[in-house]
N, C-alpha and C positions, 0 to 999 in steps of 0.2 A: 715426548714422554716427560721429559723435564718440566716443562710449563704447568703441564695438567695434574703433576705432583705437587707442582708450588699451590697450586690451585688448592686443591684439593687439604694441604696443611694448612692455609691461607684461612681458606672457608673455616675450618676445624680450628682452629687459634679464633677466630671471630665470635662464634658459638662458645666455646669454652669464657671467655672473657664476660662476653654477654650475659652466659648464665649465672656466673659467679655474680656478676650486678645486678640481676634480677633476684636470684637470691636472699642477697642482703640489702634489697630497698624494701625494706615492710609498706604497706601502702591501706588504708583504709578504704575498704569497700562494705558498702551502704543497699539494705533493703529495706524495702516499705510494705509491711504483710497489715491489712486488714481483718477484722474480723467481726462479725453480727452479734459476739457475745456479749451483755453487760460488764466491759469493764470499764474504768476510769476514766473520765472525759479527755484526760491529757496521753493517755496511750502508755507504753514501758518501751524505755531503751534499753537492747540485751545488748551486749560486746559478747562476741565468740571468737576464744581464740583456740587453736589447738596447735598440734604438732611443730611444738616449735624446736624439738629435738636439741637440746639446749647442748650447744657444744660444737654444733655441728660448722654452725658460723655466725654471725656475730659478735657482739662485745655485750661486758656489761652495762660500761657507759650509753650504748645506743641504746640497748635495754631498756634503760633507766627513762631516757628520753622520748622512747615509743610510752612507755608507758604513763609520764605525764601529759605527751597529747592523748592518749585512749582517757585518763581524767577528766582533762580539759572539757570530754564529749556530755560531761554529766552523765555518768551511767546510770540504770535503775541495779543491772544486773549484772554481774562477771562471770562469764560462765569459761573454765579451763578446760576442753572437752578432749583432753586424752592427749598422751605421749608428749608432753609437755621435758620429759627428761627419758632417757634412753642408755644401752647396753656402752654406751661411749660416755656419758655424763659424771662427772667424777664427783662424789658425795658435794663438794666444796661449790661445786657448779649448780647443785641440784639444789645448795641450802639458799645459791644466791635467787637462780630463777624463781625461786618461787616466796621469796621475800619479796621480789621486785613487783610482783603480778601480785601477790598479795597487798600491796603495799598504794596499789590502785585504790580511791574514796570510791564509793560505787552506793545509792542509796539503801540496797538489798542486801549488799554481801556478797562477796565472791564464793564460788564454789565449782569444784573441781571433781570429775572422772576420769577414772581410769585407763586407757588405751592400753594396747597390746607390746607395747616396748617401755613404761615405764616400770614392770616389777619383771622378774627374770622368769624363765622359762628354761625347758630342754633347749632351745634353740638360741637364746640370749639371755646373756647373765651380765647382770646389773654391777656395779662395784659396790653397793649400796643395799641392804634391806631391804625386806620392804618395812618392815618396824621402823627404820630410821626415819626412809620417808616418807610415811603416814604423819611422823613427829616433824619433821620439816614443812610439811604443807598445814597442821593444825597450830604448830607455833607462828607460821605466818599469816595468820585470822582465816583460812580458807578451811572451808567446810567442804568433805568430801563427801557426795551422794553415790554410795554404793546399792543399788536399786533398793531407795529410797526416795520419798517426795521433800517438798518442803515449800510449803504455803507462803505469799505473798501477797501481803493485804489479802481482802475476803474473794476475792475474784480472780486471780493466777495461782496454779500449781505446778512448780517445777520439778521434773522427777527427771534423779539421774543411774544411766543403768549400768550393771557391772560390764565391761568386756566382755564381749562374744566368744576371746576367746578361752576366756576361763572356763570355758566348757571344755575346753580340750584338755583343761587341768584335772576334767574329775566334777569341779564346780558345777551348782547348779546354780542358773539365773533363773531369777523369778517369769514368768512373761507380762507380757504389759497389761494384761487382764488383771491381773493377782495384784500386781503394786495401783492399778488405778481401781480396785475394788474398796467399796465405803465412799471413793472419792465422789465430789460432788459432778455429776459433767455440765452445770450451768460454766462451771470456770473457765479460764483459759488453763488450756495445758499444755506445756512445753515440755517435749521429752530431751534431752541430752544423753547421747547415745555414739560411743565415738566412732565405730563401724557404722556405713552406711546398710547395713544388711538385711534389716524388718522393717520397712515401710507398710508393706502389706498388713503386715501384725500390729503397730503400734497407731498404724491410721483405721484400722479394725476398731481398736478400744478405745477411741476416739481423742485420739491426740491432736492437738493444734497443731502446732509445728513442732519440727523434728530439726535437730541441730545436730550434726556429723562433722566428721574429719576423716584422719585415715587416708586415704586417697593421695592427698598431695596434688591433686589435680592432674597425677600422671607425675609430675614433677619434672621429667624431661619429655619432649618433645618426638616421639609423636604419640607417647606409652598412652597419654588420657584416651585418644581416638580408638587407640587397639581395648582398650579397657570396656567404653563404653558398647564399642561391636560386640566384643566378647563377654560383656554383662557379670562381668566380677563380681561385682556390689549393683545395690540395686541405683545408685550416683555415683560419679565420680566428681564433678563441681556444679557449682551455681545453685540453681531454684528447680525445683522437680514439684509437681502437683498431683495430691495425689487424693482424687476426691475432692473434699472439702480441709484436706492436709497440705499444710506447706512443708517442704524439707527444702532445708541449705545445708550443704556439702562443702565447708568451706576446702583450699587447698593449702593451706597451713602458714604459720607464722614465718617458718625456716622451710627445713625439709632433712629428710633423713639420708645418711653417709658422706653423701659427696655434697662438698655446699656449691651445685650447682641447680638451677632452674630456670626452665624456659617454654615457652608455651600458655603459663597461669603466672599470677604474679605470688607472689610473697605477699600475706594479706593478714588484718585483725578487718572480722566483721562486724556492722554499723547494722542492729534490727528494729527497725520501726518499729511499732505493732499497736495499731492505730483501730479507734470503734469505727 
């Protein structure tokens, strides 16, 4: 009985350690999406970051240092896609993260939506406004796409949509018919969208690829497997095809409460998108 307890704590101290270091190694992962449409002979690099839960774990210093290699990569594009700051983020946390990620050279502009834990709700409440931090992410050069688009040379449309779950607030989101009406569809069009939850609907109106978070990949081990049987969202990580749509479900920069993860890594994503 004794052995098989040590065991058993043994195991449990191993995993805990573990995840704490997966955690906190952010790590760059890379795709290469194709497409038939006329764009620019040299292709766009996007960076997708999301849920990096800022507080959760981390420093600023490493921060600072993840986000001179995401520079390094030459971006076209920075896209913050949701819950970048959280019910635990302390105004002072929320003014630095998003100076830092703002603070990325990017040749497009960085720009930023919404997630389901960066403004407060019945169920989480913020220390912070959200007046404050519309004024913290617009004084750190980041444009926020509340279903809204925003053109990109004459051949990419990036449109970014409000949270899912500000429907629960009352809110109505447009759907992705309404914000891509007028638009041209010879473009490329990128939705950013921080819930993985209308694939069906925004590869309907004919979106290129679809860029998510949310998820966390499960964030502990073995929650993505039960997630994906159980079809939560329509992804919970990687690449999903759907049609002639791509969607990437990144699993987040951090992760939310406990800064532990295991199973996905801690990730900023690297997106080709190549004629």
């Amino acid at each position: 009985v004794f052995q098989s307890g040590f065991l058993a704590i043994a195991i449990a101290a191993a995993m805990l350690i573990s995840g704490i270091a997966t955690m906190n190694k952010v790590i760059p992962v890379t795709y290469d999406v194709t497409t038939e449409k006329n764009i620019r002979p040299e292709g766009y690099k996007v960076i997708l970051i999301a849920d990096s839960h800022y507080g959760t774990a981390g420093s600023y210093a490493k921060l600072l240092i993840k986000c001179d290699e995401i520079e390094a990569t030459q971006p076209d594009i920075v896209i913050l896609d949701g819950d970048i700051v959280d019910e635990n983020t302390t105004p002072e946390e929320a003014a630095e993260v998003f100076a830092a990620f703002g603070g990325i050279q990017s040749r497009y502009g960085n720009y930023f939506v919404w997630g389901n834990h960066d403004r407060s709700s019945e169920s989480l409440h913020t220390k912070f406004s959200e007046e404050y931090l519309r004024k913290v992410i617009e004084d750190s050069g980041i444009t926020i796409l509340e279903d809204a688009g925003q053109p990109i040379e004459d051949d990419l449309l990036l449109v970014g949509r409000d949270d899912a779950y500000e429907i629960k607030k009352g809110k109505i989101r447009k759907t992705m018919a309404e914000l891509l009406k007028g638009e041209d569809p010879a473009k490329y069009i990128i939705c950013a969208d921080h819930q993985p939850s209308a694939f069906a609907e925004e590869a309907e109106a004919g979106v290129d690829l679809i860029l998510c978070g949310h998820t966390h990949g499960g964030q502990i081990w073995p929650a993505r497997h039960v997630e994906e049987l159980m079809h939560f969202d329509d992804g919970v990580y990687g690449r999903y095809e759907i049609g002639r749509t791509t969607a990437i479900v990144t699993s987040g920069f951090y992760g939310w409460s406990w800064p532990v993860k295991s199973g996905v890594p801690s990730e900023y994503v690297i997106i080709n998108i190549k004629k």
